[in-house]
N, C-alpha and C positions, 0 to 999 in steps of 0.2 A: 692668155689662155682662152683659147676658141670657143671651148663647153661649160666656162663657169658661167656661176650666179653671179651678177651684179648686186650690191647692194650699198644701196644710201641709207644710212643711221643718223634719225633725229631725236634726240639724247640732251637733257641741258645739265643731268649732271655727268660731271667730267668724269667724276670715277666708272660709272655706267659706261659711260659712252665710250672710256678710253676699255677700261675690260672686256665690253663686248666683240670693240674690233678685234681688241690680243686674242679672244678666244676663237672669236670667224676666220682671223688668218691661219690657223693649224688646219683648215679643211681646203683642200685643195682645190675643192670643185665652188668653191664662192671668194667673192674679187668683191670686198670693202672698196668701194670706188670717190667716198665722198663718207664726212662725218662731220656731223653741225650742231649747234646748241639751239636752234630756235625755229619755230614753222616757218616764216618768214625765206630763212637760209635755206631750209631743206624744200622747199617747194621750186627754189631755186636750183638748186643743185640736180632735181628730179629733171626739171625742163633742159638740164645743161646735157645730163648724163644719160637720161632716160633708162635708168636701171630696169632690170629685172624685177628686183623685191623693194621697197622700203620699209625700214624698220624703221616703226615712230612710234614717241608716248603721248600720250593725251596731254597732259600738263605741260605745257611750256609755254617758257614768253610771247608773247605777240600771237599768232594762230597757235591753237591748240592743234592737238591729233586730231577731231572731227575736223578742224576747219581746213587741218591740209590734206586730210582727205578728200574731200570733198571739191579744191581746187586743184587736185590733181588728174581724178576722175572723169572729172570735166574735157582736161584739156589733154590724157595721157590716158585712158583708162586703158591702156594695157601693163600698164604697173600695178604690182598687185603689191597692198598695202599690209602689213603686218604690224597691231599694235602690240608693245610689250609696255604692261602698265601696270601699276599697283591697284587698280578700279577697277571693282567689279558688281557695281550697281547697275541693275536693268535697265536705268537711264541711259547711262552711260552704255551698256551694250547695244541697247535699240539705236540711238545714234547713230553708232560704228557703222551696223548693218546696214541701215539707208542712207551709209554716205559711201559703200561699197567695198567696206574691207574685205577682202581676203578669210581674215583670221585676227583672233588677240590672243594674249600670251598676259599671265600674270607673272610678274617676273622673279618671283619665286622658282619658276622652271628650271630645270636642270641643262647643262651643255648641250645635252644628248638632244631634249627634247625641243630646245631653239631648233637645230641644227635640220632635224624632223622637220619641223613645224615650215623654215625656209624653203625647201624642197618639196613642200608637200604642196604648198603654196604657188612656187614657181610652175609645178606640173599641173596646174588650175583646180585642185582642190582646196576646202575650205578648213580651218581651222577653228573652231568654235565652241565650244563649249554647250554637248550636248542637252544639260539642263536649260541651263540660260538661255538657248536660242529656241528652245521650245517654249518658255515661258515670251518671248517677243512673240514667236510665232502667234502664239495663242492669243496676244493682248490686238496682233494686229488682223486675224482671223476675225475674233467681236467685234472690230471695226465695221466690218464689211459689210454684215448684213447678210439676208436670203439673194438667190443667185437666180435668174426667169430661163438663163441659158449657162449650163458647167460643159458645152462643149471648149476641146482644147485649143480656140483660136487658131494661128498659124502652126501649131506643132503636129506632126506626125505620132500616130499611137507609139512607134519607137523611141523620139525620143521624151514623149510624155513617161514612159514606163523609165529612159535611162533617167528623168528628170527625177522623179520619183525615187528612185534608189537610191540618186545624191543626197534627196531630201534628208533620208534615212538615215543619213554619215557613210555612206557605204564610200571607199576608194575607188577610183578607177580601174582597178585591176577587179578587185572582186565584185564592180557593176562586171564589168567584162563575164567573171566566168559564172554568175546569175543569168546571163541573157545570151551566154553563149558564143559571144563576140571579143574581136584582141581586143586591148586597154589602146590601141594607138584609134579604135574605129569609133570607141565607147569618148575618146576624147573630139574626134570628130564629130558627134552625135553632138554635145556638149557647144561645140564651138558654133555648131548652130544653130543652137538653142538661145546662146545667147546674141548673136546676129539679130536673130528674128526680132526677141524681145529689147535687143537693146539696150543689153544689160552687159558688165565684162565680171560676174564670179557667179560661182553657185548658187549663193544663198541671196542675192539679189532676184536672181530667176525664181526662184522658190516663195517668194513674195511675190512675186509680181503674180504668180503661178494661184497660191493663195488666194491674193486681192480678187480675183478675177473667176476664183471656184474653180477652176480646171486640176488644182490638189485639196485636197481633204485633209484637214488636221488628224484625223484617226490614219489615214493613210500612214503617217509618217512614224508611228512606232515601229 
């Protein structure tokens, strides 16, 4: 199937891991390509398969979910990483975000909203949790300090203002009809955004974005 999701699941428990495949194989448009019990395997597996999405948890043997994030990123960063995990400590989320997830998922979540959440993912949006990533926001914001120049480096005022709307949680589609533009042009904008900066998801830009002053934490309500 030409237009599915790929997806690698790194899962060390087996009921987890085995249900979640049972439940992604009823969607037709996602291809479970690979399922592992441990960082180790699943970083492997990623290098083998170069999926579309990975689905990982933080807790497992040998590398955890940041540590295979983060050697994936590295050497693959156009797989977008999706953690599904019982943890939801701002440690733990800060983490995630500067090792370049995608998105997390408590996994409590319902079929519906995994299923969401892979898709949303694949189409270069973030999945986040808007409390939580405003509270990183903010802790990584007091980092920084006063700024002598907030011009927006290499970005053009277009895609500062599409960056900005991502900031926000906004979709692709509804940056789109805020600025007037298709969702195919608004993801364009996006793709070289993170080009420039050097980054492969939203909310890595959105840092980096922060770091540097060119976004304003009030902005982002």
């Amino acid at each position: 199937m030409t237009d599915s999701i790929s997806i690698v699941i790194a899962e060390d428990h087996t009921l987890v891991r085995e249900g979640t495949q049972e439940l992604l194989a009823k969607h037709a448009d996602i291809d479970v390509v690979a399922a592992v019990a441990d960082g180790e395997a699943a970083v492997n597996q990623i290098a083998r398969h170069r999926p579309d999405v990975a689905l990982v948890d933080i807790s497992m043997p040998g590398m955890n979910g940041i540590e295979v994030t983060r050697a994936v990123k590295a050497d693959f960063p156009g797989v977008a990483i999706l953690i599904l995990t019982v943890h939801d400590e701002p440690g733990y989320i800060r983490a995630l975000i500067e090792a370049g997830v995608a998105g997390y998922l408590l996994k409590s979540v319902s079929e519906t909203e995994l299923v969401q959440a892979i898709r949303a993912v694949h189409a270069g949006e973030s999945v986040l949790h808007p409390v939580a990533t405003r509270t990183i926001f903010e802790s990584i914001t007091a980092e920084t300090g006063d700024f002598d120049d907030r011009s927006p480096g290499p970005l053009t005022d277009r895609e500062l203002e599409v960056l900005r709307l991502a900031a926000q949680g906004h979709s692709n589609r509804e940056i789109a009809n805020r600025v007037d533009l298709s969702p195919r042009t608004v993801q364009t904008h996006l793709g070289n955004i993170f080009e420039k900066l050097e980054v492969a998801s939203r909310t890595e830009a959105v840092i980096h974005a922060l770091r540097r002053g060119w976004l304003d934490l009030g902005e982002l309500e």
